[in-house]
C-alpha positions as CSV (number, residue, x, y, z in Angstrom):
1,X,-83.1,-61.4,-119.9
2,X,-81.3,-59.8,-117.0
3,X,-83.3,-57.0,-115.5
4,X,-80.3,-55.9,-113.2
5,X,-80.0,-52.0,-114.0
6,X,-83.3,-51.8,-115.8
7,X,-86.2,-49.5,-114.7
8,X,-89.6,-50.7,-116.4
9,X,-92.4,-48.0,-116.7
10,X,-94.4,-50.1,-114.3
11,X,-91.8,-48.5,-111.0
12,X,-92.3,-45.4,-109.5
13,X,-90.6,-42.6,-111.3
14,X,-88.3,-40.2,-109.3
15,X,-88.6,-37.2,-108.1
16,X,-86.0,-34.8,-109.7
17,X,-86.2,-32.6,-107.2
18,X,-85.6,-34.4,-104.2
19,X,-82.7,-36.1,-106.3
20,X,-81.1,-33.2,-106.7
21,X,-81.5,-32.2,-102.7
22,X,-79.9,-35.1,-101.9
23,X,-77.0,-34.9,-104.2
24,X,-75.9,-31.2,-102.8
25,X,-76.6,-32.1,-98.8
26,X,-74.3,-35.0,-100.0
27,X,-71.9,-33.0,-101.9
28,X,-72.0,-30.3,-98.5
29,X,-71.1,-33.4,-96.6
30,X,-68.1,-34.5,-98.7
31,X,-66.8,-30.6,-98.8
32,X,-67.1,-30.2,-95.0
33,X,-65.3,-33.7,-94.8
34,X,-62.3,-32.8,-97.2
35,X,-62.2,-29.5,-95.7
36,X,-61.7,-31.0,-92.1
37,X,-59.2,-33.4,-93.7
38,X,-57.1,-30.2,-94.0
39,X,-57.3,-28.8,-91.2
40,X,-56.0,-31.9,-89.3
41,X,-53.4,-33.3,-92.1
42,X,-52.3,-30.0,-92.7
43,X,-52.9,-30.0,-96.9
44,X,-54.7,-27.1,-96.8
45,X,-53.3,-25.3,-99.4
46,X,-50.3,-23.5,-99.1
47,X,-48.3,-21.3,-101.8
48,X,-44.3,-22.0,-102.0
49,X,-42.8,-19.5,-100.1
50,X,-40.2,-17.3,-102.4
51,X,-36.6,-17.5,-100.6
52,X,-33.3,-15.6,-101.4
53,X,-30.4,-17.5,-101.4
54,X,-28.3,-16.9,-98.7
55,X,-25.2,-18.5,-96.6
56,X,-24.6,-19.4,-93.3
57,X,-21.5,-20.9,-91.4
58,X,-22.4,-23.9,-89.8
59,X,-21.0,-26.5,-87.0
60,X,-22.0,-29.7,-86.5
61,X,-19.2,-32.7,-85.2
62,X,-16.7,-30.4,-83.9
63,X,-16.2,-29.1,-88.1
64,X,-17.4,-26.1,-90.0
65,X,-18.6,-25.6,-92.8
66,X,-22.0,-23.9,-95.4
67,X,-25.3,-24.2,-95.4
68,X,-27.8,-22.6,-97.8
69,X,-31.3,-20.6,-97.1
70,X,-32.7,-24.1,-97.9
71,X,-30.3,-25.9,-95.3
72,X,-28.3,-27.2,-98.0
73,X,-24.5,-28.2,-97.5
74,X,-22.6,-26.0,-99.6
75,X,-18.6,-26.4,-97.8
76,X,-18.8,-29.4,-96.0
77,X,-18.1,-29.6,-92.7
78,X,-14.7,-30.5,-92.4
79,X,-12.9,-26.9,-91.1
80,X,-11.2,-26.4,-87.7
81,X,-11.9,-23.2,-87.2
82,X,-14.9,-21.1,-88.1
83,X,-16.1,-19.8,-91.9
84,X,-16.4,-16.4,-92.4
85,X,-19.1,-15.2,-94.6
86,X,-18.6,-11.5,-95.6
87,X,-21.7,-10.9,-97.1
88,X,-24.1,-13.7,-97.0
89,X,-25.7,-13.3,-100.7
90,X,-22.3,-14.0,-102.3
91,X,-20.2,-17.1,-102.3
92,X,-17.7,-15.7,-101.0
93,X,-16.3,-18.0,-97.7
94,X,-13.2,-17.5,-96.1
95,X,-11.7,-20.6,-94.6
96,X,-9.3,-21.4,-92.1
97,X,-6.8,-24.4,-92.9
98,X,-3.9,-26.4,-91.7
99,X,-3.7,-25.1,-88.5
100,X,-1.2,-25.7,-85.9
101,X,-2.0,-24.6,-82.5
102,X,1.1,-25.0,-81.3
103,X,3.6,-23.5,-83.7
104,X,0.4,-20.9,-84.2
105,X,0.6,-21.0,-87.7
106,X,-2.6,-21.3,-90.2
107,X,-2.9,-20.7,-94.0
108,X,-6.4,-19.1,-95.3
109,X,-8.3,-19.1,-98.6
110,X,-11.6,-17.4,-100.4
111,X,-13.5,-20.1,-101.5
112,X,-17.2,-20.6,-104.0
113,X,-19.6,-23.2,-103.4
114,X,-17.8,-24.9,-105.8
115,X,-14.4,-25.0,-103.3
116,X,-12.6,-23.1,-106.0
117,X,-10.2,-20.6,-104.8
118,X,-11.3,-17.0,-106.1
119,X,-8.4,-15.0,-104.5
120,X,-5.0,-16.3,-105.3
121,X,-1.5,-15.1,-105.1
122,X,-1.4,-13.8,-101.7
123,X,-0.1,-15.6,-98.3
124,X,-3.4,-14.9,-96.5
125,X,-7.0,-14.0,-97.4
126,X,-9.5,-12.3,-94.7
127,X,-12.4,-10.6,-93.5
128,X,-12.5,-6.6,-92.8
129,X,-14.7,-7.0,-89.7
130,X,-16.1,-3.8,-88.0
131,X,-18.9,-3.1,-85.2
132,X,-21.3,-0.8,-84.0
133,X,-21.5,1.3,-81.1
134,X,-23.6,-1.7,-79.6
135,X,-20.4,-3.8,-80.3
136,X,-22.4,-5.5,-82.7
137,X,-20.1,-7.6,-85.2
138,X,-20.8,-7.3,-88.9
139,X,-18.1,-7.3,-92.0
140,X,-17.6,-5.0,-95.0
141,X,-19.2,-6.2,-98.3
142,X,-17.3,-6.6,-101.2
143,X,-13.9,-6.0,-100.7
144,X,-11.2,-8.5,-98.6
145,X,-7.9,-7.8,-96.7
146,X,-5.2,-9.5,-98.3
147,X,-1.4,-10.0,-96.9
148,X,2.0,-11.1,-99.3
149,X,5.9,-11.0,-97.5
150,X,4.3,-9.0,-94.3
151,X,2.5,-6.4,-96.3
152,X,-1.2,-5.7,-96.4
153,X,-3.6,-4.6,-99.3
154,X,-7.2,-5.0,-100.4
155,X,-9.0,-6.7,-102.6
156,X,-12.7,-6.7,-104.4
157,X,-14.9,-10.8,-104.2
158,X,-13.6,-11.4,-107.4
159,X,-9.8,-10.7,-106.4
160,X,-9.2,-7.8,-108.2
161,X,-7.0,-5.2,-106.3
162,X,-7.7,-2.4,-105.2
163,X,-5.0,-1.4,-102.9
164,X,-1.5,-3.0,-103.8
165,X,-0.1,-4.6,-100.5
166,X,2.4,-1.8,-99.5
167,X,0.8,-1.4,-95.9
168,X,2.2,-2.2,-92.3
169,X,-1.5,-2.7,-91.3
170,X,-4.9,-2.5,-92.5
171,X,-8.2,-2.1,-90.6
172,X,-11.5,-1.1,-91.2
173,X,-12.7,2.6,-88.8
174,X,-14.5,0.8,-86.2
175,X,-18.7,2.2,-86.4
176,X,-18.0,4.2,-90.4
177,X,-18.7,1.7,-93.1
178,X,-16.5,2.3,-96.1
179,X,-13.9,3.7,-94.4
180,X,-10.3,2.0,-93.5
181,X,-7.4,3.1,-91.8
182,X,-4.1,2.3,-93.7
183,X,-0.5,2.5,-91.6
184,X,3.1,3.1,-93.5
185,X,6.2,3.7,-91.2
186,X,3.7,4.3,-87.9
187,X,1.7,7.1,-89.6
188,X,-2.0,6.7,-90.5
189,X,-3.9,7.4,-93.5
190,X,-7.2,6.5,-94.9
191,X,-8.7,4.5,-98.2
192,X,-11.9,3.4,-99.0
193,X,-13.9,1.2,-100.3
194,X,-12.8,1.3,-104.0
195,X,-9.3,1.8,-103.2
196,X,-8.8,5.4,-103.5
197,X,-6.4,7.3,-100.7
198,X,-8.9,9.6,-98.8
199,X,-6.0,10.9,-96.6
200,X,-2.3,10.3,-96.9
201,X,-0.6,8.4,-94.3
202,X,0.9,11.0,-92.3
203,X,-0.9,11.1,-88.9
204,X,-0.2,9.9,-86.0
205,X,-4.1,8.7,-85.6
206,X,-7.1,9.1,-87.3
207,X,-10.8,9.0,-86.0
208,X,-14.4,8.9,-86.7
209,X,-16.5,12.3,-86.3
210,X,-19.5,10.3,-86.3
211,X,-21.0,7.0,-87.9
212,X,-21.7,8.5,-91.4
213,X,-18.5,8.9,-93.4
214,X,-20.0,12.0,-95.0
215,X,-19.3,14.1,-92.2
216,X,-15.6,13.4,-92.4
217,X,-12.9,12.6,-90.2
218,X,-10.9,13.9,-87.0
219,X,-6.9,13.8,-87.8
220,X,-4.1,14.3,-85.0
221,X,-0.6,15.5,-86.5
222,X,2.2,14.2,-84.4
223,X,2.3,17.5,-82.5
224,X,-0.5,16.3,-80.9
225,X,-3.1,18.7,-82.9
226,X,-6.3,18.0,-84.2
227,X,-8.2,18.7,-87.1
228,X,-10.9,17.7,-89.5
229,X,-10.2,16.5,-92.7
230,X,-13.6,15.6,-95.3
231,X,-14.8,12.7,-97.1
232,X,-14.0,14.6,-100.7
233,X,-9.8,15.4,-99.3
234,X,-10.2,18.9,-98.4
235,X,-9.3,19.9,-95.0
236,X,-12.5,21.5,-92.9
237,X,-10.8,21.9,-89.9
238,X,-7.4,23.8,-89.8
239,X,-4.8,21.2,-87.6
240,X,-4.5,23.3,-84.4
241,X,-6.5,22.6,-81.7
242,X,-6.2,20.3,-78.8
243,X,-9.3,18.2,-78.6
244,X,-12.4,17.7,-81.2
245,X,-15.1,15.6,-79.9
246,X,-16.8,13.1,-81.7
247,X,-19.9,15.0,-82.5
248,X,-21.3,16.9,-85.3
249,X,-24.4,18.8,-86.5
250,X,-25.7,21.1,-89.2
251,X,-21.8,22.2,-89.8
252,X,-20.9,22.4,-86.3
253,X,-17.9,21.0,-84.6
254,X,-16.8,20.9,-80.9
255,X,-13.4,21.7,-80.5
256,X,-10.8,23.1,-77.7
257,X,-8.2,25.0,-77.7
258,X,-6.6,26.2,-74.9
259,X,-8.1,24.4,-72.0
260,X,-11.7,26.3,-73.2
261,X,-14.5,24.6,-75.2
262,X,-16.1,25.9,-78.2
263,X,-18.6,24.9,-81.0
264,X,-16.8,26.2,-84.6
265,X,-18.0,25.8,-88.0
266,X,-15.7,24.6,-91.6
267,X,-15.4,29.2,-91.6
268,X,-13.6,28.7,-87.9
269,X,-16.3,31.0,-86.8
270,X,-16.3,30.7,-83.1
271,X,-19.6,30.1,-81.1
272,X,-20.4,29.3,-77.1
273,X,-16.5,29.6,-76.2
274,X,-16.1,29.0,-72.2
275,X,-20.1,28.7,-72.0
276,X,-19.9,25.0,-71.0
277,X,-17.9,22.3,-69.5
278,X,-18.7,19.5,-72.3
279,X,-21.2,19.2,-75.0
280,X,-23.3,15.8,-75.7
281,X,-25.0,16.5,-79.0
282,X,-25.5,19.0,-81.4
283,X,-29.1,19.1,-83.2
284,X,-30.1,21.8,-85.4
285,X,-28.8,25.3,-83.9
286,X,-29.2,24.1,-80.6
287,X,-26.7,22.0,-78.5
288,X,-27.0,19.5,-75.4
289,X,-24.8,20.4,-72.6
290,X,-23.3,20.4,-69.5
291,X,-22.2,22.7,-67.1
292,X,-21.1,22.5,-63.2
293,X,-22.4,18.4,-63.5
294,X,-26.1,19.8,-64.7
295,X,-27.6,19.3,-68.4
296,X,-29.4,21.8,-70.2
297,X,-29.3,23.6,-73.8
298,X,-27.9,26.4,-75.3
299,X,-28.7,27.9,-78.8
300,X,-25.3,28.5,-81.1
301,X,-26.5,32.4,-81.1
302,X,-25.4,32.3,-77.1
303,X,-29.7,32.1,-75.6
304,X,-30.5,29.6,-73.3
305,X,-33.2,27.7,-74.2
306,X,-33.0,25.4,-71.2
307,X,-30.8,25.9,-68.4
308,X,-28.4,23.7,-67.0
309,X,-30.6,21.8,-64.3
310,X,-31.3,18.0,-64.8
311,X,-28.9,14.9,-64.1
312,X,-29.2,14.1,-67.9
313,X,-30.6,15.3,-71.4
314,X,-30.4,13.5,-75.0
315,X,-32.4,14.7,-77.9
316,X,-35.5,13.0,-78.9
317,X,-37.0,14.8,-82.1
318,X,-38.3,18.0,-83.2
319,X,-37.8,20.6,-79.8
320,X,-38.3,17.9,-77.8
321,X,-35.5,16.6,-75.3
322,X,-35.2,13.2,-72.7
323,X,-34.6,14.7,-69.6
324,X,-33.3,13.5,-66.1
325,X,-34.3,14.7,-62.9
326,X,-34.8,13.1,-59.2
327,X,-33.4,10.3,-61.0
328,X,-36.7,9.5,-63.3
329,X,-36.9,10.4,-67.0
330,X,-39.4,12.9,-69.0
331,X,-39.5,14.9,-71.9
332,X,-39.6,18.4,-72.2
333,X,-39.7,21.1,-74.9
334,X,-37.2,24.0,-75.8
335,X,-40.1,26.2,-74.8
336,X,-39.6,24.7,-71.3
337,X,-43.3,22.6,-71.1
338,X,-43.0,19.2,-69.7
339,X,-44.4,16.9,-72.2
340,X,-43.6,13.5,-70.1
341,X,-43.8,14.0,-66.5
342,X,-40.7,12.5,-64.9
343,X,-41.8,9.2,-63.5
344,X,-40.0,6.7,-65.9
345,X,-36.8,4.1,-64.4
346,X,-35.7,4.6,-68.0
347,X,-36.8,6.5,-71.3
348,X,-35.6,6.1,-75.0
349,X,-37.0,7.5,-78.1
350,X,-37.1,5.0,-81.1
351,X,-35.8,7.4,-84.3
352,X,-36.2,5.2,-86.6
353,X,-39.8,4.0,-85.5
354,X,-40.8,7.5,-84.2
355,X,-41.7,6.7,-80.8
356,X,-41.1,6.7,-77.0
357,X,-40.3,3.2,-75.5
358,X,-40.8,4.0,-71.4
359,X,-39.8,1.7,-68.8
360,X,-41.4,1.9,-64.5
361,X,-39.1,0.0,-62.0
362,X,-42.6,-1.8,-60.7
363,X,-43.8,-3.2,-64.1
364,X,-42.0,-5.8,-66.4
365,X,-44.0,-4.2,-68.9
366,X,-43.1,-1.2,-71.0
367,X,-45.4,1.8,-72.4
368,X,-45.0,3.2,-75.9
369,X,-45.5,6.8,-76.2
370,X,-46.5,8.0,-79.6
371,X,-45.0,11.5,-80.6
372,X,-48.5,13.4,-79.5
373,X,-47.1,11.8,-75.9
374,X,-49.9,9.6,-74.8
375,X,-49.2,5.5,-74.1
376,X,-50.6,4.1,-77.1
377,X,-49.9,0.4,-75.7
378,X,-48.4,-1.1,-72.7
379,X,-46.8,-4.2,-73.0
380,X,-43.3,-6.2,-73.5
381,X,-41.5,-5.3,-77.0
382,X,-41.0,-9.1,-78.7
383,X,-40.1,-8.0,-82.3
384,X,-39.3,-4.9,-84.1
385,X,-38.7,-4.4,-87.8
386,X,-38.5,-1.2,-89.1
387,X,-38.0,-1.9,-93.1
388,X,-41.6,-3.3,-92.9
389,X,-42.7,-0.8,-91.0
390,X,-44.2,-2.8,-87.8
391,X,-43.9,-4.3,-84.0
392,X,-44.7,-7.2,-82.0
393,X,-45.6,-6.6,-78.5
394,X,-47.0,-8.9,-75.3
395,X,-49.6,-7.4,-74.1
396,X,-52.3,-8.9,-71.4
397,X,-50.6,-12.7,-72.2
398,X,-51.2,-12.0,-76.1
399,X,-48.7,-11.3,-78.4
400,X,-50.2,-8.3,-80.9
401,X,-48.7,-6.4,-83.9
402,X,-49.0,-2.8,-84.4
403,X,-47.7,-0.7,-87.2
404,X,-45.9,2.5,-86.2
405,X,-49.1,4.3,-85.5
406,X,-49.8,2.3,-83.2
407,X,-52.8,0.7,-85.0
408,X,-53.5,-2.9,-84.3
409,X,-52.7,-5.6,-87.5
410,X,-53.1,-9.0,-87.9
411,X,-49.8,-10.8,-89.3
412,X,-51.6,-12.2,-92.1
413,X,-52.0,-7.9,-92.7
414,X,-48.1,-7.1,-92.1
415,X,-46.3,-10.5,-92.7
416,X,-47.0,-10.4,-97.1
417,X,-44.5,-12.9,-97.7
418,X,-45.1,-15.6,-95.5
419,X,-47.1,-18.4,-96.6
420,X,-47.8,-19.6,-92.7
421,X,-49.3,-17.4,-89.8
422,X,-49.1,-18.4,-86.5
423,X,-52.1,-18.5,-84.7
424,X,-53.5,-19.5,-81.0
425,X,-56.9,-21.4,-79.7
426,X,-57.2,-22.4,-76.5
427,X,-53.8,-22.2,-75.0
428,X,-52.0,-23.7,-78.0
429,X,-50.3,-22.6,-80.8
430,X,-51.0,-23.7,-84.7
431,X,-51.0,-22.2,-88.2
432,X,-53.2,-20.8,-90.6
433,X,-52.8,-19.7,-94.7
434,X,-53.4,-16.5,-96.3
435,X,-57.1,-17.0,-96.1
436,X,-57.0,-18.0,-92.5
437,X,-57.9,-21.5,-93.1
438,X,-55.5,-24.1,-90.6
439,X,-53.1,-25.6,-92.2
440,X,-51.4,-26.9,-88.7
441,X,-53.6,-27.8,-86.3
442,X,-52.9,-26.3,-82.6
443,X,-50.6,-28.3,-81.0
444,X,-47.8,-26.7,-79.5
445,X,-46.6,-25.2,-76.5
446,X,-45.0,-22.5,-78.2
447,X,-44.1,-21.3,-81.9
448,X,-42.3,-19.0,-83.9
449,X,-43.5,-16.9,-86.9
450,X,-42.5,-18.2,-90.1
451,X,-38.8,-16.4,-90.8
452,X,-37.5,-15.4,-94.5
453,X,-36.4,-18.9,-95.1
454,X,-39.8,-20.1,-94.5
455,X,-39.1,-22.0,-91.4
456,X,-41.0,-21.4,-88.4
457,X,-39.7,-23.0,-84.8
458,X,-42.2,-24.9,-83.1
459,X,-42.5,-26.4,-79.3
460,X,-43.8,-29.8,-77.8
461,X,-43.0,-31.4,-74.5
462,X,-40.4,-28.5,-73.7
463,X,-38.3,-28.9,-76.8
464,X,-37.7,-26.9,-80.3
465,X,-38.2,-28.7,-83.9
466,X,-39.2,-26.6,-87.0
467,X,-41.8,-26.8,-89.7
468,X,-41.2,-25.7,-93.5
469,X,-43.5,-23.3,-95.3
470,X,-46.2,-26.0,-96.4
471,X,-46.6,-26.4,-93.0
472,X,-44.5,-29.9,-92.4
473,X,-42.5,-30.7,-89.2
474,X,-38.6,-31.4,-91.0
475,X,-37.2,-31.6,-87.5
476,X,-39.5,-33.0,-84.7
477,X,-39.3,-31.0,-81.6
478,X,-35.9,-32.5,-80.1
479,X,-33.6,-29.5,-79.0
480,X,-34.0,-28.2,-75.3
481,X,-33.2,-24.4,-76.6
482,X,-33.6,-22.8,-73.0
483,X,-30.4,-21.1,-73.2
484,X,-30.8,-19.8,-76.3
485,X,-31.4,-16.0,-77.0
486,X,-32.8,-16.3,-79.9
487,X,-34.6,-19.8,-81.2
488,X,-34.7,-19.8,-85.4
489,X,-34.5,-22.6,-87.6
490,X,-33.5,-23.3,-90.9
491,X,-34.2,-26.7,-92.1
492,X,-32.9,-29.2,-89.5
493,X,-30.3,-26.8,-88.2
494,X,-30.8,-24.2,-85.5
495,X,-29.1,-20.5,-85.1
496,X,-25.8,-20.9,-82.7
497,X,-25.6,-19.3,-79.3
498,X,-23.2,-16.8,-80.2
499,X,-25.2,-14.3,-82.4
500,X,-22.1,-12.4,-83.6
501,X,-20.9,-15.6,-85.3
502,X,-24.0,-16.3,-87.2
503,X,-23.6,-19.6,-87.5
504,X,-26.3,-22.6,-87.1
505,X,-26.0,-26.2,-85.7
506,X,-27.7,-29.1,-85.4
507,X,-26.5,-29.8,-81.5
């Protein structure tokens, strides 16, 4: 009889406890092993990231066409001329067809991801594109400019109209969302977004008051007259004066009339008439203005609350205004206490982050100011994004985020969403997951966070290649990207040159 596996009561017995020693430095062993298999194979693990679809023009062979958030064709490539993507959560793509450079004739269509026309009947189909007071390009959402036998009217996505085409021209008020100027017969009126006539066309030009629509608009008569005219039809400012700036505040309106300046309200109550030479902004009761070339501030009720003395002054918040003098910026107070000396090249106060960005013409780097005026942080500004509520700032070679308090995060802290967190040991750049374990071992030169699509850009050997949100390289580092302004990948293709287009290649 085979005694292979037998153990006779003659043998030694064992010693349970030293068994089970064994077994756990032995298990400790395997776990540190698997665990290091992680780190360098980069299966740590790693939750899907959760992506929105969105849409994206994109060029590759001298053609145009759609990519997903996933860098999925949609539209082929196989367009001459650029796709315009309204609102990039909607299929909704505007293409340019059969185009004959010489003759300079085109046709154009609204297309789905399907390639089905969803605008028909009409000679041409296009954008409504407006821009900021950066001159930043973006488009309105939702509704279309259409054109049949020379005549312009608009649209909704779905092609319903909204606005029969009975109109010489049709363009959206450059910097006031929702608000487009209509022409009939050279006179100017105004529709909006759902199709409804705000003002008939029967003014020689129309203008914004200011970038909110609320606050109305700024009408000339063809007598040369202005006036104001509000968002809900009813005439605020009577048609007679010669000039009304572009500003308004807390009711008030700059107007002139007869060679004099004045600040008026919707009552044509008359305040500060002849006081100053031109007015810059109007914040609360007080206004910003100028007299003789000097900036100072006047309250409506006639005081002056700071004379007219510096080379410039904008409002920052509260009683607190940017001033100018000996060609450096501080800030100052309306009761006249410096609360920034003057010894910044430049000076700008972030409203929508609450804080001073402050700039010295013998530093690269900036300080940030918090609103009790002391430099929180010195440093070069990389990222800012105000709907989460944070900043990314260089600072002594290390790239840091701060919320708007100015206390120090990590991005595993800020960055919820993201499934990947870039991280740096010893000069090199790698990712880690939401427990900080590394799921890409530090290898590159430079990197990218991870970006809503769940692509983050990575560098090796001077070139850009990107990695998806489990931490895999889907493009290996290829693209030289040094003339890029902004390097972001999505899948295999990376964001154009041209910003304004929005578009993404793979060359």
């Amino acid at each position: 009889m085979s005694s292979r596996g037998r153990r006779y009561d003659s043998e030694p017995k064992l010693n349970i406890k030293k068994v089970i020693a064994v077994i756990i430095v032995f298990a400790v062993i395997i776990m540190a092993i698997v665990e290091a298999k992680k780190i360098f194979s980069g299966s740590a693990k790693v939750e899907e990231k959760t992506v929105t679809t969105k849409y994206f023009a994109v060029y590759t062979d001298e053609k145009w066409g759609v990519i997903n958030s996933k860098g999925e064709i949609v539209i082929n490539p196989e367009y001459d001329e650029a796709i315009i993507i309204p609102d990039n959560t909607k299929e909704v793509f505007l293409c340019t067809y059969d185009v004959d450079y010489n003759k300079n004739t085109y046709k154009t269509k609204a297309i789905n991801s399907k390639g089905e026309e969803i605008v028909t009947g009409y000679d041409e189909v296009l954008a409504l594109e407006n821009h900021d007071s950066s001159n930043n390009v973006w488009y309105e959402d939702d509704i279309l400019l259409v054109k049949k036998d020379n005549k312009y009217g608009l649209v909704d996505f779905k092609g319903t109209s909204l606005l029969n085409c009975e109109y010489d021209s049709i363009e959206a008020l450059k910097g006031v969302q929702r608000s487009f100027l209509i022409e009939k017969e050279g006179k100017f009126g105004l529709a909006d977004n759902i199709g409804s006539i705000i003002i008939e066309p029967k003014y020689a030009k129309i203008s914004p008051i200011s970038d909110k629509y609320e606050n109305g608009y700024i009408v000339t008569d063809t007598n040369k007259k202005m006036g104001v005219i509000g968002r809900d039809r009813i005439p605020v400012l009577e048609t007679k004066y010669d000039s009304i700036k572009s500003i308004y505040g807390n009711g008030y309106y700059v107007v002139k009339e007869k060679d004099s300046w004045e600040i008026v309200d919707k009552d044509s109550k008359v305040y500060l008439k002849g006081k100053f030479d031109n007015a810059i902004s109007i914040n609360g009761e007080n206004v910003v203005v100028s007299k003789g070339g000097k900036y100072g501030i006047l309250a409506i009720s006639g005081e002056t609350k700071i004379a007219p003395k510096y080379q410039d002054m904008s409002y920052a918040f509260d009683s607190n205004y940017i001033f100018k003098e000996k060609n450096k910026y501080g800030v100052i107070n309306l009761a006249g206490e410096t609360m920034i000396k003057p010894e910044y090249e430049s000076l700008i106060y972030r409203a929508d982050a609450g804080f001073f960005e402050a700039n010295k013409s013998n530093s690269v780097n900036s300080d940030f100011i918090g609103n009790d005026f002391t430099v929180k942080v010195s440093g070069i500004l990389s990222d800012i994004n105000v709907a989460s509520g944070y900043m990314k700032i260089r600072t002594n070679e290390e790239y840091k985020y701060y919320n708007f308090k100015f206390e120090e995060k990590t991005n595993r802290e800020l960055l919820t969403t993201n499934t990947l967190f870039l991280d740096k040991k010893d000069g090199k750049y790698g990712y880690v997951n939401k427990e900080g374990v590394v799921v890409v071992d530090y290898i590159y030169e430079d990197a990218t966070e991870q970006n809503e699509f769940g692509y983050a850009s990575v560098k090796k050997g001077g070139l850009w290649g990107s990695i998806n949100s489990k931490g895999k390289e889907v493009i290996t580092p290829a693209y030289n990207l040094d003339n890029s302004i902004m390097v972001e990948f999505i899948n295999k293709w990376h964001i154009g040159q041209d910003l304004n287009l929005n578009y993404y290649t793979d060359k």
